[in-house]
N, C-alpha and C positions, 0 to 999 in steps of 0.2 A: 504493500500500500504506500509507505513512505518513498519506493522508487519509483510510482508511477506519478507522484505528487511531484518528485524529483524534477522526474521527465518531463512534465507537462510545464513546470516551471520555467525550466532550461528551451523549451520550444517555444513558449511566449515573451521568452528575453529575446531569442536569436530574432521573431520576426518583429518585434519594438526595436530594435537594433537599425533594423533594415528600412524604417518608415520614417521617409521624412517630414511624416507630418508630427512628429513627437521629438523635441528636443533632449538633448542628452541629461538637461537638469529636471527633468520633468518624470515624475513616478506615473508607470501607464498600468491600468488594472483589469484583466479582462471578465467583461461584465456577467456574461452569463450569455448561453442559447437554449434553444431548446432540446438540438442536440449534443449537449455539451455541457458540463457540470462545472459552476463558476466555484474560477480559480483566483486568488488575490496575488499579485504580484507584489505590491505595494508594503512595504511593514507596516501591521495593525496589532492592538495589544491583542494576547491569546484571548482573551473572550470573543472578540470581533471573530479572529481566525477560528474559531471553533463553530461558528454559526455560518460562515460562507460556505465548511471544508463540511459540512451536514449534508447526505445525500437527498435534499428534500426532491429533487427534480423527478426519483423513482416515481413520488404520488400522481404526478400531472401527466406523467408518461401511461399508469394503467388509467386515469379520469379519461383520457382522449375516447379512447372509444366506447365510453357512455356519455361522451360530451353533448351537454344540451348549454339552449340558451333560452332562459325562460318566457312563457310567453306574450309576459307583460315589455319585454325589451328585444321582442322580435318586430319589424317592421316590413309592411306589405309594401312601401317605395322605396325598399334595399336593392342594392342594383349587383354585378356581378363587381370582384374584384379584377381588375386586367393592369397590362401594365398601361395603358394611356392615364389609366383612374391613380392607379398608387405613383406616375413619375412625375415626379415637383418637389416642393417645400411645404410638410403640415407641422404646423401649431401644436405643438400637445396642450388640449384645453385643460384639460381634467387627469388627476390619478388617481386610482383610489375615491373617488366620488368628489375630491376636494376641486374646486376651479382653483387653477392657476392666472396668478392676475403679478402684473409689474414689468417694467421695465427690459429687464434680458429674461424675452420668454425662453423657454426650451421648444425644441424644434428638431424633426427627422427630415432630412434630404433625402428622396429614393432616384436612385439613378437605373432609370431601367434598362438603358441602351449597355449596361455595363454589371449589371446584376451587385455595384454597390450602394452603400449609406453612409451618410454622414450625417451629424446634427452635437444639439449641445445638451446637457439635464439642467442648464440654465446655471455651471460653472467651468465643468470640465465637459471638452472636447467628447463626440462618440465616433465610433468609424464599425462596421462591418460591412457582411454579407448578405443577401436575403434571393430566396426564392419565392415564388408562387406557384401553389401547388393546390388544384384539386378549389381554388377559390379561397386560397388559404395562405397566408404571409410564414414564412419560414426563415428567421435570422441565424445568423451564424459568424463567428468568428469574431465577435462583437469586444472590442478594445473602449478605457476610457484613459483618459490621463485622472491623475488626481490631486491636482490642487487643491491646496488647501482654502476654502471659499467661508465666511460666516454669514454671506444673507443666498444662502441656496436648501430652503427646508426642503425642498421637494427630492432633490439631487437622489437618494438614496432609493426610493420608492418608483422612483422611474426604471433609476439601472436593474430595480428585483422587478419590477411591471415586465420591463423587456426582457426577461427571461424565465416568464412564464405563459406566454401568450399560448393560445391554442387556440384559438379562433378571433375571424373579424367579419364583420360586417359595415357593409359602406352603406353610409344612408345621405342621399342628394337635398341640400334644401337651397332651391333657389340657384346661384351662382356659385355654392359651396358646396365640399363634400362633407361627410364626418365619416371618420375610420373609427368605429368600436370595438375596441379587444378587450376580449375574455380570457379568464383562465380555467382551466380542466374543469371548474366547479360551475362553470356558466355565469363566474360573476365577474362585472363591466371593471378593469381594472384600468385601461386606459383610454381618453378621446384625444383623438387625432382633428386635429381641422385645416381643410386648403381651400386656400381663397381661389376661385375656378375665374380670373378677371384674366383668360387667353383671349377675349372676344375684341378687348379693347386695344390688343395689338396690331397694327398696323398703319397704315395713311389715311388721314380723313382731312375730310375740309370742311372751315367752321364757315357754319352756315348762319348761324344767330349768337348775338351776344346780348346777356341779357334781356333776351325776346326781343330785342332789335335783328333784324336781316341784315347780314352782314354779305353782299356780294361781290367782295373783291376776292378774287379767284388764287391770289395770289397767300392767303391767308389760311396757312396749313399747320397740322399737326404730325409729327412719328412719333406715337406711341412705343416704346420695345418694354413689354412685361418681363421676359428673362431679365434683361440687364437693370432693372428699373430707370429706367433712364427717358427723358421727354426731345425730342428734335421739333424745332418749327420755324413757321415766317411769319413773322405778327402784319406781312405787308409791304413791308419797309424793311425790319431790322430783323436780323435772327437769333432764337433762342434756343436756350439749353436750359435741363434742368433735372433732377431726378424724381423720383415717384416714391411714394410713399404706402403702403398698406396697412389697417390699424387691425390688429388681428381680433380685435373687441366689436368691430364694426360690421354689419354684414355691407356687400358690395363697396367696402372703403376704395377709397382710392385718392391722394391726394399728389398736389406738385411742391418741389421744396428746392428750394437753393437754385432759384430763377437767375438766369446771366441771359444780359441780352446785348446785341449790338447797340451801338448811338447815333447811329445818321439821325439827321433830321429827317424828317418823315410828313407829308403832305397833311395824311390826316391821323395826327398824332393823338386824338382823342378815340380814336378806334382803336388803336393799335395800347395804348393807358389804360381802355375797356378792358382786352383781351388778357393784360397781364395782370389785373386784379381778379376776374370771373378766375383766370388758372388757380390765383394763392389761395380765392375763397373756395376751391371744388373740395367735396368730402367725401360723395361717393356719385357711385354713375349706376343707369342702367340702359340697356339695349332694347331699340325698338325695331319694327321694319325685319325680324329675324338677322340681325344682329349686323345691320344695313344702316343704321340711324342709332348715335349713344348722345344721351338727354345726362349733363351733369347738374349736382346741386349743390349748394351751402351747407351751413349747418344748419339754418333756417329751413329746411328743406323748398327753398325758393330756386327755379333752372335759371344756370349761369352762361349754361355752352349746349347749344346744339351741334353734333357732330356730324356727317355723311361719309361713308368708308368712298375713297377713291383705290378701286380696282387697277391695281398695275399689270399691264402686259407684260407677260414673260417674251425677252428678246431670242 
């Protein structure tokens, strides 16, 4: 027993060794999978070690195949799990029943074109593996750093959440998804949330400001949601800026850290329009089948009507 503890020690140093995403000063610990029984890298006093080094994972390995989920937390607009659904950035809302609320949320990255993850438990770094399987999320190989953090209460309860998952289900609302995982017992241990805002990607031209018609053609916007980032031409001068998403908000979406050109500009009260309607946007939604996006305030008053301009492929 103490050689395979050895062993297993000595092969989560060698690939911590080899990743440059963990510095040499930085204690990395790997978290736990399902197929896989978490190991501590890290020095912890023996009581700690004695509760990680607990083969609890045997119980959730025989729960699986009497795994239910009960059916007050079953829902008839669950959709399948695929990779289009799980690849992006979700929010971890909730652990354990508790909401997570502040400043550095925690957050899983799924990279589906490459079968990894990334994300944080809201101090220390996370990195593995994951398949889909059968409509089922399968992690593996799951590394953390562990810094030393004192405002990350949740930190602990995530890294044990993710390595006991045994089922999920994706439930759609609106422009967002929500990822619910279970463990062997059927009970909701973690929520996942992604902001589904891909529709507002692309070229559009602002058609109204502030319910003013705005018809000078030359007055565009480039959305890009991957990079958050804003491209445009108020007209006259061009702007830059990045994007914002409030992960508390549904359909959030805001602009921040606005740079523009300074020509003088003909009709420079459109163009003064244009850049306050961006600072006051908070969230948008899509009409027209996702042909026309309507933004607003916080007053829920429309700031920017949008119309997607279709590029030819050369």
């Amino acid at each position: 027993m103490k050689a395979n503890i050895l062993i297993s020690l000595t092969a989560s140093a060698m690939i911590l060794s080899s990743c440059a995403l963990f510095q040499d000063n930085t204690k990395v610990t790997t978290v736990g999978t399902q197929s896989t029984q978490t190991a501590t890298v890290a020095k912890q006093d023996k009581k700690q070690d004695t509760k990680t080094s607990k083969p609890k994972k045997k119980k959730v390995k025989k729960s699986k195949k009497a795994y239910y989920v009960p059916t007050s937390q079953q829902s008839l607009d669950s959709i399948p799990l695929s990779e289009d659904v799980i690849n992006g950035e979700w929010t971890i809302a909730e652990v354990n029943a508790q909401k997570i609320e502040g400043e550095e949320r925690p957050y899983v990255y799924f990279e589906a074109s490459t079968g990894y993850f990334y994300g944080s438990n809201g101090c220390n770094t996370l990195n593995g593996q994951f398949t889909l399987k059968d409509g089922n999320i399968v992690l593996s190989n799951v590394l953390s750093t562990q810094k030393a953090c004192h405002n990350a209460p949740y930190e602990y309860q995530i890294n044990f959440a993710l390595s006991q998952i045994a089922k999920v289900i994706v439930v759609p609302s609106g422009n967002e998804y929500y990822l619910n995982m279970y463990d062997g017992n059927g009970t909701k241990i973690l929520v996942l949330r992604k902001h589904n805002m891909d529709y507002l990607n692309g070229h559009w031209q602002v058609k109204k400001i502030n319910g003013k018609k705005c018809t000078d053609e030359k007055v565009q916007l480039v959305i890009d949601i991957p990079e958050l980032k804003l491209h445009g031409n108020t007209g006259c001068n061009v702007v830059n800026g990045q994007l914002l998403i409030d992960p508390d908000k549904k359909n959030s979406i805001q602009f921040h850290q606005l740079i523009s050109t300074r020509m003088a500009c003909p009709n420079q009260s459109q163009e003064m329009a244009l850049l306050v309607a961006l600072e006051e946007v908070e969230w948008a939604k899509q009409e027209s089948e996702g042909a026309k996006i309507l933004m607003f305030n916080s007053k829920g008053k429309e700031v920017l009507e949008l119309e997607k301009i279709e590029r030819e492929n050369n």
